[in-house]
C-alpha positions as CSV (number, residue, x, y, z in Angstrom):
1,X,-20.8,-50.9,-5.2
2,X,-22.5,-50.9,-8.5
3,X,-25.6,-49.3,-9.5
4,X,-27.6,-49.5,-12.2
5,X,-28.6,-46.3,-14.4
6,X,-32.4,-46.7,-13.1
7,X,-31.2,-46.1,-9.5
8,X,-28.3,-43.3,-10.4
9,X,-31.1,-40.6,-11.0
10,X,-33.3,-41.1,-8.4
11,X,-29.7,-40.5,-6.5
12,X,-28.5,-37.9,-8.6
13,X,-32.2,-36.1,-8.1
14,X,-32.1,-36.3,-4.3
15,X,-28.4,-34.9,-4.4
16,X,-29.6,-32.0,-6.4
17,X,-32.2,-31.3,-4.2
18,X,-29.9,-31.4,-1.2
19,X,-27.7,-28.9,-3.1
20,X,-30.5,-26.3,-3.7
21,X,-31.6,-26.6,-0.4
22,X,-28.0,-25.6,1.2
23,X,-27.7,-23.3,-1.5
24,X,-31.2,-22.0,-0.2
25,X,-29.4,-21.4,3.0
26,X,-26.7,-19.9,1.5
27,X,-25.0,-22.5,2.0
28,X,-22.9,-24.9,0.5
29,X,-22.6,-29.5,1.1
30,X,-18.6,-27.9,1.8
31,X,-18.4,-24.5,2.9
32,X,-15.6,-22.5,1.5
33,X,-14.8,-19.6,3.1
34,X,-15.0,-16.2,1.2
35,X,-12.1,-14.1,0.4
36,X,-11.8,-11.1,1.4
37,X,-9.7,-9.1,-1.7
38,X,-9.9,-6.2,0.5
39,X,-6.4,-5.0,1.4
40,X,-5.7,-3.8,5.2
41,X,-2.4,-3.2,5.0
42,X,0.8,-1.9,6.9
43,X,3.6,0.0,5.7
44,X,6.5,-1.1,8.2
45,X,9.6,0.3,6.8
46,X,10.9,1.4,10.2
47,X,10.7,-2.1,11.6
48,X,13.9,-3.4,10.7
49,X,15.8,-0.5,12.1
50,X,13.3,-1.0,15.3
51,X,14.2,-4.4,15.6
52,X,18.1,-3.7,15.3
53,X,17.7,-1.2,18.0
54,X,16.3,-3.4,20.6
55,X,12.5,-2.1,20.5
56,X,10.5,-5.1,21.9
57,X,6.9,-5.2,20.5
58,X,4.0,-6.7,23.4
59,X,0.5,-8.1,22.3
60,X,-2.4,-7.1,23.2
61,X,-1.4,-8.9,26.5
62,X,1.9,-7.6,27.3
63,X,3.7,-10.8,25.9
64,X,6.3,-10.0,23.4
65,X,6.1,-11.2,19.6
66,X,6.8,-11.0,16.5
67,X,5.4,-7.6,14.7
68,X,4.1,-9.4,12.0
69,X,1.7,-11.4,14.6
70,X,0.8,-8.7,16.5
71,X,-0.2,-7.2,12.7
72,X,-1.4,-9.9,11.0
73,X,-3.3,-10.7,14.5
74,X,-5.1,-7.2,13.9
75,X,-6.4,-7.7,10.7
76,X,-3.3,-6.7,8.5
77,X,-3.3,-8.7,5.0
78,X,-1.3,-6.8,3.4
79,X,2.4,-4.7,3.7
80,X,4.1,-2.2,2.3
81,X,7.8,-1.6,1.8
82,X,9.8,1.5,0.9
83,X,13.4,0.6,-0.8
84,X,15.9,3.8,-1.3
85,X,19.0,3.5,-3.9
86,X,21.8,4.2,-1.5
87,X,20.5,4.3,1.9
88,X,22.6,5.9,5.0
89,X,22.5,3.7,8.0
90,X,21.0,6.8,9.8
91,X,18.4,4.8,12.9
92,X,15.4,7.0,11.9
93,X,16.6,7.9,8.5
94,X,18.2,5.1,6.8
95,X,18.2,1.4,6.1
96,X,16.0,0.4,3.1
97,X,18.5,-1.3,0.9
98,X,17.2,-3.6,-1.7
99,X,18.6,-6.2,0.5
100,X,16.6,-5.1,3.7
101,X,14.0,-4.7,1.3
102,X,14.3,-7.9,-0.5
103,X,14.7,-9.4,3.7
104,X,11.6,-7.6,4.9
105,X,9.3,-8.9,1.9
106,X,10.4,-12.6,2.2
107,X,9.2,-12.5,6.0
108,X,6.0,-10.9,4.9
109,X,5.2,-13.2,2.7
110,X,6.2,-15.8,5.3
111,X,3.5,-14.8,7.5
112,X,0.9,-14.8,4.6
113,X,1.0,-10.6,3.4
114,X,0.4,-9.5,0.5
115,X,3.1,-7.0,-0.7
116,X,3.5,-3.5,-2.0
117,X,7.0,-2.3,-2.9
118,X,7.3,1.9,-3.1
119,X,10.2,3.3,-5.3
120,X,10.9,6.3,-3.8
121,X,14.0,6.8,-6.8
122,X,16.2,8.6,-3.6
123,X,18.6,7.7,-1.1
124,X,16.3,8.9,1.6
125,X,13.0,9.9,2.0
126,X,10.7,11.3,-0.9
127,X,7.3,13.1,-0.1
128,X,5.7,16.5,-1.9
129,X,8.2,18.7,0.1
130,X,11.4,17.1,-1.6
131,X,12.7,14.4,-4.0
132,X,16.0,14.3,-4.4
133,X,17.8,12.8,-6.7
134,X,20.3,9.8,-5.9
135,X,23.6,10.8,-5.1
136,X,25.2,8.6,-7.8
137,X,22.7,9.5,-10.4
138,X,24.1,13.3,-10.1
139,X,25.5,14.6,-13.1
140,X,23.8,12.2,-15.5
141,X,21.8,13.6,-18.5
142,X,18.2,13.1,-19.1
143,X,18.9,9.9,-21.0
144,X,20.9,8.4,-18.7
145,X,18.4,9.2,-15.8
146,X,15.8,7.5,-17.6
147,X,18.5,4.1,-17.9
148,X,19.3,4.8,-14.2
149,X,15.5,4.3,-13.4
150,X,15.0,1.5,-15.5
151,X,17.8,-0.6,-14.5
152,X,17.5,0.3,-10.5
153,X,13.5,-0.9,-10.7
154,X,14.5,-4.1,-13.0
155,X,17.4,-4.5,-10.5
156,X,15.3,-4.5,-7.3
157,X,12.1,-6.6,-8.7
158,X,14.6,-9.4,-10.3
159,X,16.4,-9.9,-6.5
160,X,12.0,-10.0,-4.7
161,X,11.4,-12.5,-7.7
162,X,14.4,-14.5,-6.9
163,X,13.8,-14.6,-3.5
164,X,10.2,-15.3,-4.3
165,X,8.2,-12.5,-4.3
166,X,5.8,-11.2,-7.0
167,X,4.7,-7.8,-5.3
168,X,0.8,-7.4,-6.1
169,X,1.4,-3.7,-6.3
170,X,4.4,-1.4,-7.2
171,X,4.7,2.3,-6.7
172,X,6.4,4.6,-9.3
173,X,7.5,7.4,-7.2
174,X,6.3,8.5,-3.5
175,X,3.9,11.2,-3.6
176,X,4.8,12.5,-6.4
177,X,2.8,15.4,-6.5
178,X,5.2,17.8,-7.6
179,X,6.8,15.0,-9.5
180,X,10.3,13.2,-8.7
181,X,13.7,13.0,-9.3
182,X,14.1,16.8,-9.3
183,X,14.6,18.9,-11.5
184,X,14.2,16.6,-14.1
185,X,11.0,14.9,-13.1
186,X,9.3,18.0,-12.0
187,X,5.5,18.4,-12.6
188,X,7.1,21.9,-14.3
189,X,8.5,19.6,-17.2
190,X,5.8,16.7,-17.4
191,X,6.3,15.3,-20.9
192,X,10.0,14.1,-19.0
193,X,8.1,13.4,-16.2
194,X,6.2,10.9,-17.7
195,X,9.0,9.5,-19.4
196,X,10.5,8.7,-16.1
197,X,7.0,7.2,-14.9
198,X,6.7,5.2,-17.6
199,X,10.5,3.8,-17.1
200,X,9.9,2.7,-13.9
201,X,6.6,1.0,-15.1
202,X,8.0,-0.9,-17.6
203,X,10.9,-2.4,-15.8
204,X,8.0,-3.5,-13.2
205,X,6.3,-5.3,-16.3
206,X,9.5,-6.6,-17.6
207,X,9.9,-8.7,-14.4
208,X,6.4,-9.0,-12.7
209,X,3.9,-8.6,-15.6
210,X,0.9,-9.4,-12.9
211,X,2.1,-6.7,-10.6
212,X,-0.6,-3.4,-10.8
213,X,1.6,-0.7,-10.8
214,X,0.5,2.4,-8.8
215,X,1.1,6.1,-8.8
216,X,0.6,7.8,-5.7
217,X,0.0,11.4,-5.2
218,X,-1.3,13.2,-1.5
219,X,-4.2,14.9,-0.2
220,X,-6.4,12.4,-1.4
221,X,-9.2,15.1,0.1
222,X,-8.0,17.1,-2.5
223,X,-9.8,16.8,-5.6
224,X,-9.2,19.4,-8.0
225,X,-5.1,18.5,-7.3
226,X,-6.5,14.9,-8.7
227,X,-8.2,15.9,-11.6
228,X,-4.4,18.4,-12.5
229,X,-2.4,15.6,-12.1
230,X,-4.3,12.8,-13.8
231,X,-5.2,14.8,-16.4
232,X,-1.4,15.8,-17.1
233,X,-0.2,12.2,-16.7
234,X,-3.5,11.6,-19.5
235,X,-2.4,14.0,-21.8
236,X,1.3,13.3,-22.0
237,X,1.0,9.4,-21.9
238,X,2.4,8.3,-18.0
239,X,1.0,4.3,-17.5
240,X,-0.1,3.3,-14.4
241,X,-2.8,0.5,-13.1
242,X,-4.1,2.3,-10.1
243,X,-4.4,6.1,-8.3
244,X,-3.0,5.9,-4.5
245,X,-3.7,8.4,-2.4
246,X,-2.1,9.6,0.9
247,X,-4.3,10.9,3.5
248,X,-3.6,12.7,6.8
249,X,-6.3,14.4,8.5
250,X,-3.8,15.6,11.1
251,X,-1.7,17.5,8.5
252,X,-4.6,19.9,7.1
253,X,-4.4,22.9,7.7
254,X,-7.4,24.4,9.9
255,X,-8.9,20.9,9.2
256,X,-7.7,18.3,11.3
257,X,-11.5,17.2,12.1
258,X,-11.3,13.9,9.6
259,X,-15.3,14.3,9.9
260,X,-14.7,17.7,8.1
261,X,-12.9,16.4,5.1
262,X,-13.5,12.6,4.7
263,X,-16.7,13.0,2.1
264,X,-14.2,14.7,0.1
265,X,-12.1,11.8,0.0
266,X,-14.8,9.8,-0.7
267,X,-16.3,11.4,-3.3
268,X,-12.3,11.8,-4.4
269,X,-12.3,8.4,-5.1
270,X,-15.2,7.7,-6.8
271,X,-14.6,10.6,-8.9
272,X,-11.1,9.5,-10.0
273,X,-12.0,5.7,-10.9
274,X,-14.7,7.2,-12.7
275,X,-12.8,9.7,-15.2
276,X,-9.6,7.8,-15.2
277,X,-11.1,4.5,-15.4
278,X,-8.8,3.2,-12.6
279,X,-9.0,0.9,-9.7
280,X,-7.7,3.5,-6.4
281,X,-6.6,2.6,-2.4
282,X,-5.3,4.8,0.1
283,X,-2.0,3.8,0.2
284,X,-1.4,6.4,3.2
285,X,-3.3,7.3,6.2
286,X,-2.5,7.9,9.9
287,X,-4.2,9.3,12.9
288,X,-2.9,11.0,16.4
289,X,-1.4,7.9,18.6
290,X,-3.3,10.1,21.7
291,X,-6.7,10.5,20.4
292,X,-7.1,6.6,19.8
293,X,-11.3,6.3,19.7
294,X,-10.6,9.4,17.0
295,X,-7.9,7.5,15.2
296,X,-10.2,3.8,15.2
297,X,-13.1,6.3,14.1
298,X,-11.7,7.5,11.1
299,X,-9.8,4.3,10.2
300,X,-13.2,3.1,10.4
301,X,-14.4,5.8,7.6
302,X,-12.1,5.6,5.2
303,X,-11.9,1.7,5.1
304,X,-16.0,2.3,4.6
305,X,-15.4,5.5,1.8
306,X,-12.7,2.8,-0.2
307,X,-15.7,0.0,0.1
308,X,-18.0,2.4,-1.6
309,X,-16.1,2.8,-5.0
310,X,-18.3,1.3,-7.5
311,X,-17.5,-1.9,-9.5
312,X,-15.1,-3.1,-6.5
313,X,-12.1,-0.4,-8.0
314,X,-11.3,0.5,-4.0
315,X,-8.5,-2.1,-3.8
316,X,-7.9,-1.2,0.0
317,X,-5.8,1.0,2.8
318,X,-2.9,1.0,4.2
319,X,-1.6,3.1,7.5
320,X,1.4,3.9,7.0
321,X,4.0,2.7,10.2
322,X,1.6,1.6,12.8
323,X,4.2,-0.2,14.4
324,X,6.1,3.5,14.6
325,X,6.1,4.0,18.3
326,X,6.8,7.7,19.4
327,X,8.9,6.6,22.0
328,X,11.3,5.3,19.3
329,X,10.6,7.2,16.5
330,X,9.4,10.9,17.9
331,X,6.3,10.2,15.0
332,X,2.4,10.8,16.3
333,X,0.7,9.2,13.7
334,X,1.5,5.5,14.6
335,X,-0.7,2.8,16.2
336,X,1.5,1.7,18.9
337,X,1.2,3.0,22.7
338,X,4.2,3.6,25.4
339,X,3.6,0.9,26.7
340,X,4.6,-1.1,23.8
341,X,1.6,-2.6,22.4
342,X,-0.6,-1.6,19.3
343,X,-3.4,0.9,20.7
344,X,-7.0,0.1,20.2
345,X,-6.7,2.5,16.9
346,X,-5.4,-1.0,14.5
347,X,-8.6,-2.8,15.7
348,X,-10.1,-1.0,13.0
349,X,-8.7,-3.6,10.7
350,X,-10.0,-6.3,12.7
């Protein structure tokens, strides 16, 4: 139907009107759903071994499904992957290939995840206590070491992109506080130390330009730690898009109360984006899988204490293995009950 231009405005006038008033509302003539850019996230790196081994994961209602359902069904956006250089095919231990890796990322995007890959540059696993180097970069000089890094991140971010996969974020080292790859990449030698860093970070770049690369350092409580180690990896040049902290009430000493120390991590974080000028998550955080209500408290907090960062620079957090029964794994810091179903503790992310 035609219309002549006399008649379009009185149209066009009413339509605006309409508009303002559902804007008014706050609403829109088609409503569009908001995103939520917050990350709830997951890292499941046990799951393929727990899979292999039989473990059958139950719902909320005792039915079995998938574990990305039951995760995704929780609130879980988001999921993060370890990948080891030569991996044993130890059940607790092991598994963790670039291929497992490259397998497990595939399905999480499947199911809608946002991803997070964590170099740990080992053949097993790499936290503050140890980070040892892979068996078959032994004997190499420092040069070498910093090809071996380079070529092992390019290698495993080319096989994700071919399958797919542009991780959002990439870790350079796992809780590095006392550095990596030892004793080269010790915190005692830091101008190699951040030569190593900045290896890994620009193999990410090479492949996955988009992908914020994080480094990730414990005791996110801790702040003077933070300001040591951010200020070294200032002064002697490491690059990195974003601070990631671990944090495990359970594991501090005389301080297992999480009411006792999480203002400290808040303030932490809000301290750290500040100076550094960086965008933070907790990329780690677990409670007791007996003390649920304690556990769904504090997940509660810390989700809250991220939120709180100024300028929208707390990306999100991630509890690391929910899905880590004790029955199967001897861990208590999962999410997951004897009974086989995730414990009221992962509604937090609801």
């Amino acid at each position: 139907m035609r219309h002549t231009v006399k008649e379009i405005f009185p149209m066009l006038a009413i339509f605006g009107l309409m508009c303002l008033s559902f804007a008014c509302k706050g609403e829109s003539p088609q409503t569009v759903p908001s995103v939520d850019n917050f990350a709830k996230g997951a890292d499941i790196g046990w799951l393929p071994q727990m899979e292999a081994s039989g473990y059958q994961f139950l719902n909320d209602q005792g039915v079995r499904e998938d574990c990305f359902k039951i995760l995704k069904d929780h609130g879980i956006n988001a999921i993060r992957l370890r990948t080891w250089v030569n991996p044993s095919d130890d059940p607790a231990s092991g598994h963790c290939s670039k291929d497992e890796t490259v397998a497990m990322a595939v399905r999480a995007k499947q199911w809608g995840m946002r991803v997070m890959i964590d170099f740990h540059y080992s053949d097993s696993w790499a936290d503050p206590s140890k980070q040892v180097k892979p068996k078959a970069w032994e004997g190499h000089d420092f040069n070498q070491l910093l090809q071996d890094v380079y070529d092992y991140t390019v290698d495993v971010m080319t096989a994700l992109k071919t399958a797919g996969v542009s991780p959002e974020w990439v870790q350079v080292g796992n809780e590095i506080r006392s550095g990596m790859i030892y004793p080269e990449g010790s915190t005692d030698n830091w101008p190699q130390l951040a030569q190593l860093i900045n290896k890994g970070y620009d193999a990410i770049k090479a492949v996955s330009p988009g992908s914020k690369v994080i480094l990730h350092v414990d005791q996110g409580n801790n702040r003077a730690l933070f300001n040591w180690w951010f200020d070294n990896a200032r002064q002697y040049g490491a690059k990195y898009d974003v601070i990631g902290m671990s944090y495990y009430p359970y594991w501090l000493d005389g301080h297992p109360d999480y009411t006792l120390s999480i203002d400290d991590l808040g303030n932490n974080l809000i301290d750290v984006a500040s100076r550094y000028n960086k965008e933070v998550m907790v990329v780690e955080v677990g409670g007791e899988d007996n003390k649920v209500q304690n556990t769904y408290d504090m997940l509660l907090a810390v989700q809250k204490k991220v939120k709180k960062v100024p300028n929208g620079k707390g990306l999100g957090v991630f509890y690391w293995e929910p899905e880590g029964a004790r029955s199967w794994s001897h861990y208590a810091l999962s999410a997951w009950g004897t009974d086989g179903r995730p414990t009221k503790a992962l509604d937090a992310f609801k």
